[in-house]
PLY file of the C-alpha trace (Angstrom):
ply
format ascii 1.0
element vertex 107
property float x
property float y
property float z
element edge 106
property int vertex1
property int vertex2
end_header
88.10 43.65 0.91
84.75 41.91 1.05
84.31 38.77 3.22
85.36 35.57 1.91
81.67 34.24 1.17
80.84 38.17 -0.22
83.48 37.04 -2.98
81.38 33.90 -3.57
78.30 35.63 -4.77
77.53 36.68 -7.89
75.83 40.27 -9.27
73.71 42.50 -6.65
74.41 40.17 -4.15
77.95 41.16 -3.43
76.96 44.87 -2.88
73.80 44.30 -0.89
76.83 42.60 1.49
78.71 45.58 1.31
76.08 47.62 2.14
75.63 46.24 5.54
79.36 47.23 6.05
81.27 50.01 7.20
83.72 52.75 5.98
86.76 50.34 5.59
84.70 48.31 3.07
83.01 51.30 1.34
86.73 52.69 0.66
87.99 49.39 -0.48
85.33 49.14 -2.94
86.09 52.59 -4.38
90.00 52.23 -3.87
89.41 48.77 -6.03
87.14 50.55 -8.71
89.49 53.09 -9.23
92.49 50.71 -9.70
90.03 48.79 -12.13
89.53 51.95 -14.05
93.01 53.09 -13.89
93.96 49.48 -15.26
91.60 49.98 -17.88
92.78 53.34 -19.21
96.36 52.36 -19.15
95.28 49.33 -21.02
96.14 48.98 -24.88
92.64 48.20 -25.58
90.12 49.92 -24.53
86.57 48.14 -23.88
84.03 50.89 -23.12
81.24 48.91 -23.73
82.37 46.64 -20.78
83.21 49.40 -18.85
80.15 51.30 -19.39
78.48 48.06 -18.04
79.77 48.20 -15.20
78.97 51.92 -14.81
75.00 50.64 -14.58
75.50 47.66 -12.69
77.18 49.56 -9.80
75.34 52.50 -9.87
72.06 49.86 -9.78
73.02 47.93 -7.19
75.22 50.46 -4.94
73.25 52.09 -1.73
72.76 55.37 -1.00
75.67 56.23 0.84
77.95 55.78 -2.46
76.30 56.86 -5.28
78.25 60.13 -4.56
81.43 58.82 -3.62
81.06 56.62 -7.17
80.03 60.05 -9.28
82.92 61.65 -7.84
84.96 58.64 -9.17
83.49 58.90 -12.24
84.27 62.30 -12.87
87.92 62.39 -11.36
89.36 62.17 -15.15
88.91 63.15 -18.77
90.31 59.48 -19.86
87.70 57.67 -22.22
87.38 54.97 -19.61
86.79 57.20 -16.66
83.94 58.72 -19.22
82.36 55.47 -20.35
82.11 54.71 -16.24
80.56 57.84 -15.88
77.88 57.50 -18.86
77.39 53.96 -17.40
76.65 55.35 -13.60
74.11 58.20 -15.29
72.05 56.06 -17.41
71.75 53.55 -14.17
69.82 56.90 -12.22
71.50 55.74 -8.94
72.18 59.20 -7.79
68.59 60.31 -9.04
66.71 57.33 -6.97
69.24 57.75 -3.77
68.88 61.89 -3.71
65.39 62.62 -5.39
64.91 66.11 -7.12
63.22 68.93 -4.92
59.55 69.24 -6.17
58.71 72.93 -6.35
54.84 73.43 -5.42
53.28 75.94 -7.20
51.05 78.48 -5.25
0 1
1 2
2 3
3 4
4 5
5 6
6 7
7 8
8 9
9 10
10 11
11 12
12 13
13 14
14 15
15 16
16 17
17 18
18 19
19 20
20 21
21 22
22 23
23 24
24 25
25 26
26 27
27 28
28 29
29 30
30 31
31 32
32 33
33 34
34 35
35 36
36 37
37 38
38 39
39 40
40 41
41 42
42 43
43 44
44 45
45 46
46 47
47 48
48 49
49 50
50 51
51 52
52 53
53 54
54 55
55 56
56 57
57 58
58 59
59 60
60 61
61 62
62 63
63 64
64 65
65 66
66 67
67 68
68 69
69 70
70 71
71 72
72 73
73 74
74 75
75 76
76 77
77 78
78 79
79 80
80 81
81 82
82 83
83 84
84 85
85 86
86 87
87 88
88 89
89 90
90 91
91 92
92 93
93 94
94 95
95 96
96 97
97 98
98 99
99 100
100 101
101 102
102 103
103 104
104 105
105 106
């Protein structure tokens, strides 16, 4: 759970606090995105738009440290939602910017 005036803030602001945390709050985060998701595939509706959102904010704004722990998320399930999160997190490059491709130098 994030501190009380974490909650308060809106956007990038709320992960910029987590990301001065520590483990506890790096596994609450995921624990609570993966109830979110699960809430959202067991849903009668399904919003992928919304959820595909929130794919690109979080992969925008999480740090380094998560951007695997979130694409592991994403790809934990075949349900639509879990794949709308996961089209989300790609387009947002988060794993791209936080572990860079290997240049190969030509000799």
């Amino acid at each position: 759970m994030l501190p009380t005036n974490c909650r308060r803030l809106r956007s990038r602001q709320v992960l910029s606090c987590a990301a001065h945390g520590n483990a506890a709050q790096d596994d609450n985060l995921i624990d609570g995105l993966r109830r979110y998701l699960d809430l959202a595939a067991a849903g009668s509706f399904l919003n992928s738009l919304k959820i595909e959102n929130c794919g690109v904010w979080i992969g925008e704004a999480a740090p380094r440290r998560l951007q695997i722990r979130l694409t592991e998320t994403a790809r934990s399930s075949q349900h639509p939602a879990y794949l709308a999160f996961r089209a989300g997190l790609d387009r947002s490059g988060g794993l791209e910017r936080a572990y860079p491709a290997a240049r190969s130098e030509k000799i």
